[in-house]
Backbone bond lengths (Angstrom), bond angles and torsions (degrees), N, CA, C in turn:
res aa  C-N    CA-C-N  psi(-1)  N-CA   C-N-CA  omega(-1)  CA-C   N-CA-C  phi
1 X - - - 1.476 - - 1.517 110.24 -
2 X 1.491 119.83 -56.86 1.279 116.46 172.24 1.422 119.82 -49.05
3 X 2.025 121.33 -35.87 1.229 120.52 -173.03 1.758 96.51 -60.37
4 X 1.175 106.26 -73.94 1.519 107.33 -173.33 1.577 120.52 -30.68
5 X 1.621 124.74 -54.43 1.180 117.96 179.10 1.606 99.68 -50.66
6 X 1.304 113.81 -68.93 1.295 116.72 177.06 1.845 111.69 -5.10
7 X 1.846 101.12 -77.69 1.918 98.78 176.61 1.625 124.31 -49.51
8 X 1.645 104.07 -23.41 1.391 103.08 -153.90 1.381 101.68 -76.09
9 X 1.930 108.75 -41.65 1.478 114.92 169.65 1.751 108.46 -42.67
10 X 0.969 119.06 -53.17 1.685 120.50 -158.45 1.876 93.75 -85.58
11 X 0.753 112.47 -7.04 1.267 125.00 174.49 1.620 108.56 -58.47
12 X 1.651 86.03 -70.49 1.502 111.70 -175.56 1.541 109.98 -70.69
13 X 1.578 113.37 -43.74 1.310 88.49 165.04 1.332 133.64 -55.56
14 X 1.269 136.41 -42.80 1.283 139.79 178.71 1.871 116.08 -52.06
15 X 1.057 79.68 -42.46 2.149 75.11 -174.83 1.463 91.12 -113.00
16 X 1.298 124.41 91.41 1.618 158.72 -141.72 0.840 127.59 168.45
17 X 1.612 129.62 -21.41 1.358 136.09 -127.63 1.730 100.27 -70.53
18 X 1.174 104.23 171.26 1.693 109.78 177.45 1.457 96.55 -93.74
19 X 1.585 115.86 120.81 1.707 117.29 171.72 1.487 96.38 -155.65
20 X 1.704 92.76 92.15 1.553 108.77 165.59 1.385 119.60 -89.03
21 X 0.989 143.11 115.97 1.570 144.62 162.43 1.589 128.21 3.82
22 X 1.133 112.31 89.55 1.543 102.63 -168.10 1.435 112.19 -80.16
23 X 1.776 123.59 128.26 1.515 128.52 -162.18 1.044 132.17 -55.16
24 X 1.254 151.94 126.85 1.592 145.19 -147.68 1.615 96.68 -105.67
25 X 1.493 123.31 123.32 1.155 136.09 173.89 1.230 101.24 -54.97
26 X 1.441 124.50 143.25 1.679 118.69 177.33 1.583 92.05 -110.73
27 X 1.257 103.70 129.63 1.392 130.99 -172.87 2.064 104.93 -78.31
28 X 1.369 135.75 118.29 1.078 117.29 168.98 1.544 123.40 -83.13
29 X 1.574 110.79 153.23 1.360 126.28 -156.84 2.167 93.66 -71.47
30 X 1.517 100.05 -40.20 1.530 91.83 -168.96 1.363 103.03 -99.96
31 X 1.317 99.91 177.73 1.559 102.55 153.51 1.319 112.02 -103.97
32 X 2.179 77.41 166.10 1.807 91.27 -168.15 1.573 104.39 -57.56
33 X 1.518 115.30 154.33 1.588 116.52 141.56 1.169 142.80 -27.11
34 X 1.074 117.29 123.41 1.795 123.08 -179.24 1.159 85.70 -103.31
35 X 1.399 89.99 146.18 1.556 106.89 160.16 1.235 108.69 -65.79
36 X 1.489 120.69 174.26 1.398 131.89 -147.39 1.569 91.00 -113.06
37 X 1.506 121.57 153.67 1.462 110.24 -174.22 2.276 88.80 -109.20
38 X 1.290 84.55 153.71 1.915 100.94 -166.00 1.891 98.17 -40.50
39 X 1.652 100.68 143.70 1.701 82.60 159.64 1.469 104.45 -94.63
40 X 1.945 101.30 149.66 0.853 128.21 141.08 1.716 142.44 -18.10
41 X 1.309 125.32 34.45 1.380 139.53 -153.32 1.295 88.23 -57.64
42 X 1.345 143.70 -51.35 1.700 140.38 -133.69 1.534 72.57 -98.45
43 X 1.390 144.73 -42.45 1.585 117.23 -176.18 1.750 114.29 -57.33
44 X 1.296 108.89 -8.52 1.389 94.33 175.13 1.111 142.09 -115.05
45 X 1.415 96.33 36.91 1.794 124.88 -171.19 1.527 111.90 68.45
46 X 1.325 112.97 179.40 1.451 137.23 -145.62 1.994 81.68 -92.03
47 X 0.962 124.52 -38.87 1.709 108.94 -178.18 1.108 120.71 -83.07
48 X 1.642 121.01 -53.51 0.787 119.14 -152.65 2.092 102.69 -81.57
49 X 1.251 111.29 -47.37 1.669 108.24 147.40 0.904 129.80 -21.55
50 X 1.403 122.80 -59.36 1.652 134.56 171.61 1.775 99.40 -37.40
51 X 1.228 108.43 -72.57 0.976 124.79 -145.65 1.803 102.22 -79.41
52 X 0.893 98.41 -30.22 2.204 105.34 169.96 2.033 108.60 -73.14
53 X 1.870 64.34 -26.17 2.294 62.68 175.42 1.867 104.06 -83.48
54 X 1.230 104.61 -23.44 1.494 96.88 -169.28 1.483 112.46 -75.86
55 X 1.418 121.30 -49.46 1.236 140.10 147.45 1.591 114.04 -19.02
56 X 1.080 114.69 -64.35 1.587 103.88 -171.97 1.530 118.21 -88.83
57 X 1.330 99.58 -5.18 1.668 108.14 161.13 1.928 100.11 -75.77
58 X 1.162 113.33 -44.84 1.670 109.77 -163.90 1.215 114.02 -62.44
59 X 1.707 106.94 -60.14 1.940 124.79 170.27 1.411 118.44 -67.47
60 X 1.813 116.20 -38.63 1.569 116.75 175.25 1.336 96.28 77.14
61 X 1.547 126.85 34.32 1.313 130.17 172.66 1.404 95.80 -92.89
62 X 1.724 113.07 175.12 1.909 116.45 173.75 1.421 95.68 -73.82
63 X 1.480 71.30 156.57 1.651 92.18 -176.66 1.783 114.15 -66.55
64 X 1.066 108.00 -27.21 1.667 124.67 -172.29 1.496 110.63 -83.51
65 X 1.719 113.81 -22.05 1.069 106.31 172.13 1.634 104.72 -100.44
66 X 0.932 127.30 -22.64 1.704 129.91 161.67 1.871 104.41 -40.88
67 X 1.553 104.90 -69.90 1.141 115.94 174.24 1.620 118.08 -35.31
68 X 1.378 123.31 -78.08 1.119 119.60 162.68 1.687 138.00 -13.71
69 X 1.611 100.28 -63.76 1.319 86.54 171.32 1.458 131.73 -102.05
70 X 1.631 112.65 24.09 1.871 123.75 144.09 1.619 98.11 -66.04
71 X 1.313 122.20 -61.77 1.642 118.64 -160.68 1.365 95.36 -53.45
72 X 1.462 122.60 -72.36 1.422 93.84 -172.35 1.283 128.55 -75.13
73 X 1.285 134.22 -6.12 1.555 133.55 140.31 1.185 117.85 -20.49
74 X 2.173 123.65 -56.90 0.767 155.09 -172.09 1.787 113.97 -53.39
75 X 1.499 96.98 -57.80 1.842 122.63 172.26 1.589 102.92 -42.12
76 X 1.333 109.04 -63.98 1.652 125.82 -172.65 1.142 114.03 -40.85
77 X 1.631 112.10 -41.19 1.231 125.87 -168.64 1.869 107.28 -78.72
78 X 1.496 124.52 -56.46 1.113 120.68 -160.73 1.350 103.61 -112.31
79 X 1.363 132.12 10.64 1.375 130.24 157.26 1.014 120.17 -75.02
80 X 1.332 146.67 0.53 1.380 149.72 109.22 1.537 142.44 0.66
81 X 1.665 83.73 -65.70 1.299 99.25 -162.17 1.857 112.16 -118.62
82 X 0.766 95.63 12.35 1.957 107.11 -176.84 1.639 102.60 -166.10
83 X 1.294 100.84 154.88 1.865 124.32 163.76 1.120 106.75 -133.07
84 X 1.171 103.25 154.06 1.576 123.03 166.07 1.517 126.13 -95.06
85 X 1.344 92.12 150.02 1.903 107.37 -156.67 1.686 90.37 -98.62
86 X 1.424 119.66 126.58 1.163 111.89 -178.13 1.706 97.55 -151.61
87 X 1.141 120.95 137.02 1.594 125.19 157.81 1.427 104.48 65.01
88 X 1.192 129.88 33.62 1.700 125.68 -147.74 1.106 127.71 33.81
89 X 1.623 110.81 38.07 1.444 105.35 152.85 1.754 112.08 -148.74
90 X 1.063 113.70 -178.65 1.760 119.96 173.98 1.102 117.29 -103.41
91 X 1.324 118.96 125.04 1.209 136.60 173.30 1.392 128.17 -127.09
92 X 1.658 137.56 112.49 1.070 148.98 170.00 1.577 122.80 12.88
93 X 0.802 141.35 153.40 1.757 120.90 171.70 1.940 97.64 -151.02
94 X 2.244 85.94 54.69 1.405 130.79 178.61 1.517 89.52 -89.43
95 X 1.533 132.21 139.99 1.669 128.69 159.60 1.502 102.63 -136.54
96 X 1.259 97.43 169.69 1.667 99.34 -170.68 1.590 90.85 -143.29
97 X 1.393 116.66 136.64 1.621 122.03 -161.53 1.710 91.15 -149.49
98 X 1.564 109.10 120.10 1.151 126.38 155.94 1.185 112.06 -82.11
99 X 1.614 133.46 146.35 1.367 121.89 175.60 1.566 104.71 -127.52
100 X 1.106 133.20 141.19 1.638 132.16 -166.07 1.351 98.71 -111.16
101 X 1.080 133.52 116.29 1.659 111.65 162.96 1.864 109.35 -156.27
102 X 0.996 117.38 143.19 1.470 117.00 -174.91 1.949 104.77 -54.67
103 X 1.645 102.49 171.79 1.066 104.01 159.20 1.635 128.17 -64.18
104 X 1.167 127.06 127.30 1.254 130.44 162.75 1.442 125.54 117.71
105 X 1.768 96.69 -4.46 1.229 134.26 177.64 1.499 126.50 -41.95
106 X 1.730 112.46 -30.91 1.082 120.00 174.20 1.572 95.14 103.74
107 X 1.346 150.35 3.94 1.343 144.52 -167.40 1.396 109.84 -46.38
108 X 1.704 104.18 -66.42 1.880 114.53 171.92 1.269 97.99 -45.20
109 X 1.187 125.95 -69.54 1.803 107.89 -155.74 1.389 136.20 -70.49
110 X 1.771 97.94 2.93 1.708 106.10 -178.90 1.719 93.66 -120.77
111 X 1.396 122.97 4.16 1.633 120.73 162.34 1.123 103.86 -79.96
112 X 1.843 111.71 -53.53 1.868 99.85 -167.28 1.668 107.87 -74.55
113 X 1.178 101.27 -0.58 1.756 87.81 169.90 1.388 121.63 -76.62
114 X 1.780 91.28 -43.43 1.718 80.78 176.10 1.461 122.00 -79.82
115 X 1.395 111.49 -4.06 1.481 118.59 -163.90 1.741 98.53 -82.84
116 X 2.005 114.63 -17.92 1.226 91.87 -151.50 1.884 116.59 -62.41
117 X 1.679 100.69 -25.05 1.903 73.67 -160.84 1.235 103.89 -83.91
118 X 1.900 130.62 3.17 1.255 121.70 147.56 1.709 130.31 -49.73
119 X 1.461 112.83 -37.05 1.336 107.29 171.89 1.726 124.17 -71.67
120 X 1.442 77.11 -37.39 1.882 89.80 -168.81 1.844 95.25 -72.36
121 X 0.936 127.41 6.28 1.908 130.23 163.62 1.378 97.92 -81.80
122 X 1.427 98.19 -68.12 1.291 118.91 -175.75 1.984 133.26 -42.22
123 X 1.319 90.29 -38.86 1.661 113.60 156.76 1.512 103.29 -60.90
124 X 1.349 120.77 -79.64 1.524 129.37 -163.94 1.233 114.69 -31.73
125 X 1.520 92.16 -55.73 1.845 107.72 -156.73 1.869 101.96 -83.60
126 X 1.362 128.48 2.76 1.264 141.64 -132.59 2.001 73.98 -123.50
127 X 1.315 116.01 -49.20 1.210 114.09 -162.43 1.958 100.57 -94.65
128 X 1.087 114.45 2.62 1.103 105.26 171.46 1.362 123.83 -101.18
129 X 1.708 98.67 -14.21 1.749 122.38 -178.54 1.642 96.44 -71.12
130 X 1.413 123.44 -35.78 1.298 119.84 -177.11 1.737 112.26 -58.50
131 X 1.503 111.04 -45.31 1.326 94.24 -166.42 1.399 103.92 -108.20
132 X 1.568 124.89 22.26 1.569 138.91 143.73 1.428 113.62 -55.89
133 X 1.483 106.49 -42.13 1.425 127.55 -139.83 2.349 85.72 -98.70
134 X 1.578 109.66 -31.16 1.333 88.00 168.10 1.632 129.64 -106.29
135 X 1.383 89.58 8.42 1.622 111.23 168.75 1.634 110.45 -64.47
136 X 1.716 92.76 -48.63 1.645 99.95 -177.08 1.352 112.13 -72.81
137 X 1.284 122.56 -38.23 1.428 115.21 173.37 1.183 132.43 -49.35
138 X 1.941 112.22 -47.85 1.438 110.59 171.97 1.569 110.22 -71.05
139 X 1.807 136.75 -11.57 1.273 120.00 -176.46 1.605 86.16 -87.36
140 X 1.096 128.54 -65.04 1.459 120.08 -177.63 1.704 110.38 -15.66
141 X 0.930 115.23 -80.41 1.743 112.75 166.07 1.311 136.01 -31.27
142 X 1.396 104.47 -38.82 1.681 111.72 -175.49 1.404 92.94 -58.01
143 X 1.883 91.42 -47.62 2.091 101.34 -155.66 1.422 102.63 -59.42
144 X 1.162 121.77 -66.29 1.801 124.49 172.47 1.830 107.31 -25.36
145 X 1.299 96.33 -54.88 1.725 84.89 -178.95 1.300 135.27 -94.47
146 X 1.619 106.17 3.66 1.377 129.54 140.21 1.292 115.11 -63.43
147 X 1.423 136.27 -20.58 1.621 124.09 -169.70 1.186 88.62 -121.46
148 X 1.322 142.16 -6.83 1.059 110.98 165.90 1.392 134.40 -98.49
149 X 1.410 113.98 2.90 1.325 140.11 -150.00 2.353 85.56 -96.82
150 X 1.853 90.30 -54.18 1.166 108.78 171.70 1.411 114.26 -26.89
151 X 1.795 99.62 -84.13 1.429 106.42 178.47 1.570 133.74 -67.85
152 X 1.649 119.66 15.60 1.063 130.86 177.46 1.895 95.44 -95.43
153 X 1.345 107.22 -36.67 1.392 106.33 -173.12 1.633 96.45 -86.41
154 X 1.047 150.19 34.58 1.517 138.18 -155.31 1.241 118.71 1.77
155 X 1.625 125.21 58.21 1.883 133.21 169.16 1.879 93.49 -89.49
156 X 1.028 72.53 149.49 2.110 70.72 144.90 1.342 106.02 -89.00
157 X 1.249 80.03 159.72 1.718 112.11 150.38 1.079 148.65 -131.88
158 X 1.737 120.31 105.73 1.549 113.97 176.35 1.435 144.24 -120.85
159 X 1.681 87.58 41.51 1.017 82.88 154.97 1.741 156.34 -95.19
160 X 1.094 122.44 175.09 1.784 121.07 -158.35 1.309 101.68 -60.02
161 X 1.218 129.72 144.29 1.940 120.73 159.99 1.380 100.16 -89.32
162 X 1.721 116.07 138.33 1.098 121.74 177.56 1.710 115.76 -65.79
163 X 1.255 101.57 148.07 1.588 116.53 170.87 1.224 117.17 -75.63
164 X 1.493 116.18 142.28 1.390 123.28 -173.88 1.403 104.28 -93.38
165 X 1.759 125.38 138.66 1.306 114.38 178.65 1.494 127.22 -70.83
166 X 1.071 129.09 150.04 1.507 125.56 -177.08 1.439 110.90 -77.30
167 X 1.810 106.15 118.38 1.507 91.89 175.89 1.788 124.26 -65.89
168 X 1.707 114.33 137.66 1.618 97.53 -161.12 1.623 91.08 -97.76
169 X 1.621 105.66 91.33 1.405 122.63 168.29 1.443 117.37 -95.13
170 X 1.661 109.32 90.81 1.788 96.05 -164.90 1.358 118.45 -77.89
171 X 1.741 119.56 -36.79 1.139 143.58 157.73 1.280 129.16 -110.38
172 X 1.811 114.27 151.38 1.196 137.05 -169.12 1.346 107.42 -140.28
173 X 1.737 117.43 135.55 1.484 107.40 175.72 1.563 117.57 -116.13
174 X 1.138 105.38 -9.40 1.749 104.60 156.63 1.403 129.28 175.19
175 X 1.606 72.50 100.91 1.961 106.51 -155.53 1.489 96.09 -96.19
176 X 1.143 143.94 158.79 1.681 178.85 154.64 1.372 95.18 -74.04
177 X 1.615 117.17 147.34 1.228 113.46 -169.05 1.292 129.88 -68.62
178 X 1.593 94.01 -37.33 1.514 120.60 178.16 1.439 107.14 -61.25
179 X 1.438 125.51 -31.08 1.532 125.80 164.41 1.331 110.56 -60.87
180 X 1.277 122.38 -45.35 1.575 129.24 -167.57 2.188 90.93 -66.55
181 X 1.005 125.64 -40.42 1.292 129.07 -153.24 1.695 84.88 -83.26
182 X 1.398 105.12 -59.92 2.153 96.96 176.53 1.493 111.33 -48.47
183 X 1.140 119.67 -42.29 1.450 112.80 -156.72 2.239 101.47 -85.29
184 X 1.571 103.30 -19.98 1.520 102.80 -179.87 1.509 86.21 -91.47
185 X 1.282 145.76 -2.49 1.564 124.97 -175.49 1.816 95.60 -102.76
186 X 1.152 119.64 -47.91 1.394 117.00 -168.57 1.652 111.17 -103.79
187 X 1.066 111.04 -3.74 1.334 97.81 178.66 1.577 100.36 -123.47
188 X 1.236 111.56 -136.10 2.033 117.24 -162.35 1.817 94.51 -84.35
189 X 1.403 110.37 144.46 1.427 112.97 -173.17 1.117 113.60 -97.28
190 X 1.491 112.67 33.68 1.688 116.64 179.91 1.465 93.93 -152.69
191 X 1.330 135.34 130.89 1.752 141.89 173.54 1.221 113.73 -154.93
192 X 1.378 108.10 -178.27 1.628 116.58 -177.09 1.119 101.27 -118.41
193 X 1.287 116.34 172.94 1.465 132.74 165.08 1.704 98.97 -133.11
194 X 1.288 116.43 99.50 1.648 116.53 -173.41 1.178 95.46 -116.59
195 X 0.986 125.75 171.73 1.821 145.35 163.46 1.681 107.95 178.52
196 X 1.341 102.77 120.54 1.408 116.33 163.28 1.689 105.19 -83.57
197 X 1.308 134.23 4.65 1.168 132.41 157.80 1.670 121.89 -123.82
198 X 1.481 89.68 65.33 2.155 102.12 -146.62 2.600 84.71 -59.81
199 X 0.919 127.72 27.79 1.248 109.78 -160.96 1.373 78.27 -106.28
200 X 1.420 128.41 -25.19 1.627 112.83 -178.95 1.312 123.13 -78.50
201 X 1.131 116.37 -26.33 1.511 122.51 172.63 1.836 95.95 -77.90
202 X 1.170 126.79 -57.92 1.494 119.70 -176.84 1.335 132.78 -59.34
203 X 1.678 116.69 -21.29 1.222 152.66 165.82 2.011 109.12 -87.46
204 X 1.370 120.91 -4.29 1.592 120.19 -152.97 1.262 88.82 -117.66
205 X 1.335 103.39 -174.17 1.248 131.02 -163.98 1.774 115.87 -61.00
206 X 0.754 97.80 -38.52 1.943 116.31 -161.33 2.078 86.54 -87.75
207 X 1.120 111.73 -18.26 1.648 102.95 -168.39 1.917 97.99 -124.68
208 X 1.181 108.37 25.38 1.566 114.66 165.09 1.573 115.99 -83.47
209 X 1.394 116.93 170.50 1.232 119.54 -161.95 1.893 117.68 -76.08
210 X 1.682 90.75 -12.45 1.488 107.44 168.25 1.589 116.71 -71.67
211 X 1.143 110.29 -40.18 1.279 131.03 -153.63 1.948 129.54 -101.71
212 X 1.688 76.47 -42.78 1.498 83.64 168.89 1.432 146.93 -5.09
213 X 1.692 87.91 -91.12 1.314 114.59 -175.13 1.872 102.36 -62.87
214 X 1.120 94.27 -36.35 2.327 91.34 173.32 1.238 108.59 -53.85
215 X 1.598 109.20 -58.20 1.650 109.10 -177.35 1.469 133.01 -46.83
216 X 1.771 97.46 -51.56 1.334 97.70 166.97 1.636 138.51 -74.02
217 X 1.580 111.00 -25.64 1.134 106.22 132.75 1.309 137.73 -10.60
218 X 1.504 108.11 -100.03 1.131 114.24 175.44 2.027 136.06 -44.08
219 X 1.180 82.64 -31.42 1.833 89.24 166.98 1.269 107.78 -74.38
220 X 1.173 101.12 -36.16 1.866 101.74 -176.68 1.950 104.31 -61.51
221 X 1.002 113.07 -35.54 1.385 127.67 -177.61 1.961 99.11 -54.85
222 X 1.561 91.26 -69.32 1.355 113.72 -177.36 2.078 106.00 -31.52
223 X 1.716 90.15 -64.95 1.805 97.72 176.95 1.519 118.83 -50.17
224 X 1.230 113.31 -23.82 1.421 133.45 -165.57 1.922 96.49 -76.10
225 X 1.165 96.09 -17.51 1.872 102.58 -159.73 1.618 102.92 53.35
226 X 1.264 119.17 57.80 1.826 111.65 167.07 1.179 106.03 -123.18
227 X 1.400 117.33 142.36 1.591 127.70 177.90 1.712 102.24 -38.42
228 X 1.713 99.63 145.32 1.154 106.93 161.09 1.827 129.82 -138.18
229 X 1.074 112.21 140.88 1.405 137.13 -154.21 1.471 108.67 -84.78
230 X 1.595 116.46 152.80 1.384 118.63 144.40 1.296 119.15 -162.27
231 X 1.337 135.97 93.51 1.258 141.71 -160.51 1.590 105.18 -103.36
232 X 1.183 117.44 128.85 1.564 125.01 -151.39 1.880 108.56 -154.28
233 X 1.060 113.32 118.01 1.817 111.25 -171.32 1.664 107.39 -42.55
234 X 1.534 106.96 -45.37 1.692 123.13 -152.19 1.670 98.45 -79.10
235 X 1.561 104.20 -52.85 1.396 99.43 -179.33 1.512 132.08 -110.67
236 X 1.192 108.68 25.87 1.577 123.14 177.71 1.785 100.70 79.46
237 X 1.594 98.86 -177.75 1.352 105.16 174.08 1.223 111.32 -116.40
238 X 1.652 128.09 156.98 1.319 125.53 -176.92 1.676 86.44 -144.60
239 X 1.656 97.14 173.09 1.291 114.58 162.83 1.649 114.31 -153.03
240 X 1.245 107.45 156.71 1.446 107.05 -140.27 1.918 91.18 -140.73
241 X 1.204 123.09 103.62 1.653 140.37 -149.89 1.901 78.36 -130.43
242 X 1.904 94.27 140.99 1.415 120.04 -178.49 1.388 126.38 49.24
243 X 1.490 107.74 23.74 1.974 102.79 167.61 1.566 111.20 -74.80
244 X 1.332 107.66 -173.20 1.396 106.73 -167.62 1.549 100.18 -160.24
245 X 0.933 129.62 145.77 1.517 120.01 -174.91 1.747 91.49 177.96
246 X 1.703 96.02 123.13 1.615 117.80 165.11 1.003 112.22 -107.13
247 X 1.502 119.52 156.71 1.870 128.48 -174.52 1.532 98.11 -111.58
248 X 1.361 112.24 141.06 1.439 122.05 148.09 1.187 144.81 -154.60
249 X 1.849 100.64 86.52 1.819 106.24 -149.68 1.377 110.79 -101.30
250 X 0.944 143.70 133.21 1.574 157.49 -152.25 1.445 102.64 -130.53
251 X 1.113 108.95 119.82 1.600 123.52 -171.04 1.697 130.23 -165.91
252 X 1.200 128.40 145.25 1.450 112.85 -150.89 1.374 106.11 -102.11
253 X 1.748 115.96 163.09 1.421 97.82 -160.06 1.239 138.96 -88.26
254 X 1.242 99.57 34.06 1.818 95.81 163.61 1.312 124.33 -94.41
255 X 1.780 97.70 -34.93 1.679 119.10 169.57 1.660 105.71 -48.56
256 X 1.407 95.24 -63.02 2.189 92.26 -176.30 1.767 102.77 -73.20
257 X 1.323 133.16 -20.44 1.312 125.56 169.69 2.085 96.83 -39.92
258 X 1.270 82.55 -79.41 1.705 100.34 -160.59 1.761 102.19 -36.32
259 X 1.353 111.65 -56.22 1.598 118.45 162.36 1.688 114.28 -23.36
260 X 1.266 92.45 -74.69 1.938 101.99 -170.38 1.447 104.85 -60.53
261 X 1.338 108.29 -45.42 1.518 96.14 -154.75 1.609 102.22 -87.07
262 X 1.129 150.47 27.49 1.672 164.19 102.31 0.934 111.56 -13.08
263 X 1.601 117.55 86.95 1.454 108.28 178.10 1.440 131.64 -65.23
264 X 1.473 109.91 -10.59 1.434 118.89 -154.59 2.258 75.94 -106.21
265 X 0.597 117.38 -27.71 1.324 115.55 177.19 1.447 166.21 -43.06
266 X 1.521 105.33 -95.95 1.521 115.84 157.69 1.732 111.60 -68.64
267 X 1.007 117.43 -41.31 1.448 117.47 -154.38 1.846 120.92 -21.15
268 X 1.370 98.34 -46.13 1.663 115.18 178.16 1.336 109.42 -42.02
269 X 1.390 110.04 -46.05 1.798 118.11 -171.20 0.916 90.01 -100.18
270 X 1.237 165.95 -50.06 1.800 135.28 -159.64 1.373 107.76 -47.68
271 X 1.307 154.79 -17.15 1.620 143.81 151.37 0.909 127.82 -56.72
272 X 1.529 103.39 -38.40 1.797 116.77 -177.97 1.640 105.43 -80.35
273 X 1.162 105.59 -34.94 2.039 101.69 -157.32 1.817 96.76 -71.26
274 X 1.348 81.87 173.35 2.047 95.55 176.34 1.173 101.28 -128.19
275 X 1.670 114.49 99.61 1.597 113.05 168.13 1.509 127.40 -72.71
C-alpha cells in the first residue's frame, strides 16, 4: 500500500508539470521615427531664410517648425493677390500646414513672429473699420430717411445705398464653417485659419463627429480655389467666387494623433496639409 501511494504521488507529480503562458511581444502597427532630414532654408529665398534663421536663433525653436510658420505667414500674404498657372489651369497659392511639436517647443513664439506684421495691419486697419463702421451708420440713416421721405411723396429714388465696411479680420483660430463663410462674405476675401493651440479647432466644434466631414470638405473646396455656397431656408442663399483662405494649426502629438488616426476623418486634407 505504501509502495503504490509512493508511484501514484510521483505519478501525479509528473503529469502536473508547471506550464504557464509564455508573453507574446506586441508587435507595433507603425514604424519607428526617422529622424527628420534638415530644412531646406536656401529653398526659401534670401528673406524669408534670413528671417527663419533669425527666429530660431532668438526662440531656439526647430528649424522646420520656425520654417513652417513664415511659409504660411507667407500664403496669407500673396494668396490674395496672384494664382498659380499649373497643368492648364489656376490654382490658389492657398496652403494649409499642420505643425506637430511637443510642449515647450516654442510653437507660440516662432508663430507670433511671423504673424507680427500681419497683426500690426490687422490692429491699424481694425481701428479704422470702427470709425468707417460709424460713418456708415449715420449715412445708412440719412439714406433710409431719404427713401423714405421719397416714397411717401411718390418721387423716385436713385440714389446709391451706402456700403458696409469690410471687417479687416485676417485671422481666426477656431471658427465653424458657417463663420468661415460670414467672415469670407462680409469681411476681407482672403484669411487664415492659425492657431498655435491647433487642438481647439481639432478638438471644437467645426471638427466633431457631426461636423467633420462638412468642414473638411468645404476647406478642401476653399484649397481647390472653387466657388463656395450656402443655401439655407432662414437666411437665403448666396455664393461666394475668388476667396482664399490658408490653415496653420500647431498642436502637440496626441491632439493631431487623435485627428489623423480617424479613419472616417482627416483623410481629405492629408494631400493638401504641410507636415
Amino acid at each position: 500500500m505504501t509502495e503504490w501511494t509512493m508511484k501514484e504521488r510521483s505519478v501525479i507529480e509528473v503529469k502536473v508539470p508547471d506550464h504557464k503562458p509564455q508573453p507574446v511581444e506586441i508587435q507595433p502597427l507603425r514604424r519607428p521615427h526617422q529622424a527628420a532630414e534638415p530644412i531646406p532654408l536656401d529653398a526659401m529665398g534670401v528673406k524669408l531664410g534670413a528671417a527663419v534663421q533669425a527666429v530660431q536663433t532668438a526662440v531656439k525653436a526647430p528649424h522646420a517648425l520656425c520654417a513652417q510658420s513664415f511659409l504660411a505667414g507667407a500664403a496669407v500674404c500673396v494668396q490674395g493677390i496672384a494664382d498659380l498657372e499649373l497643368h492648364g489651369g489656376t490654382i490658389p497659392l492657398s496652403e494649409f500646414f499642420l505643425t506637430i511639436g511637443e510642449s515647450g517647443e516654442r510653437k507660440s513664439a516662432a508663430d507670433n513672429h511671423a504673424k507680427r506684421p500681419h497683426s500690426a495691419w490687422q490692429k491699424e486697419e481694425y481701428s479704422r473699420f470702427n470709425d468707417d463702421l460709424r460713418r456708415f451708420k449715420d449715412n445708412h440713416e440719412a439714406f433710409e430717411k431719404a427713401r423714405k421721405e421719397a416714397i411717401h411723396k411718390g418721387e423716385s429714388f436713385t440714389l446709391p445705398e451706402p456700403a458696409a465696411p469690410r471687417m479687416p479680420m485676417l485671422f481666426s483660430e477656431d471658427p465653424t464653417f458657417e463663420g468661415i463663410f460670414k467672415l469670407l462674405e462680409t469681411g476681407l476675401p482672403s484669411i487664415g485659419i492659425f492657431s498655435d493651440e491647433g487642438g481647439r479647432m481639432l478638438g471644437g466644434h467645426a471638427m466633431n463627429a457631426e461636423n467633420r466631414l462638412k468642414t473638411i470638405a468645404s476647406l478642401s473646396k476653399l484649397w481647390d480655389g472653387a466657388a463656395i455656397d450656402r443655401v439655407r431656408a432662414g437666411d437665403g442663399s448666396r455664393i461666394l467666387y475668388g476667396r482664399r483662405c490658408s490653415v496653420h494649426l500647431m498642436a502637440q502629438p496626441g491632439a493631431a494623433a487623435s485627428f489623423l488616426n480617424d479613419r472616417g476623418g482627416p483623410k481629405p486634407l492629408n494631400s493638401d496639409h504641410r507636415f
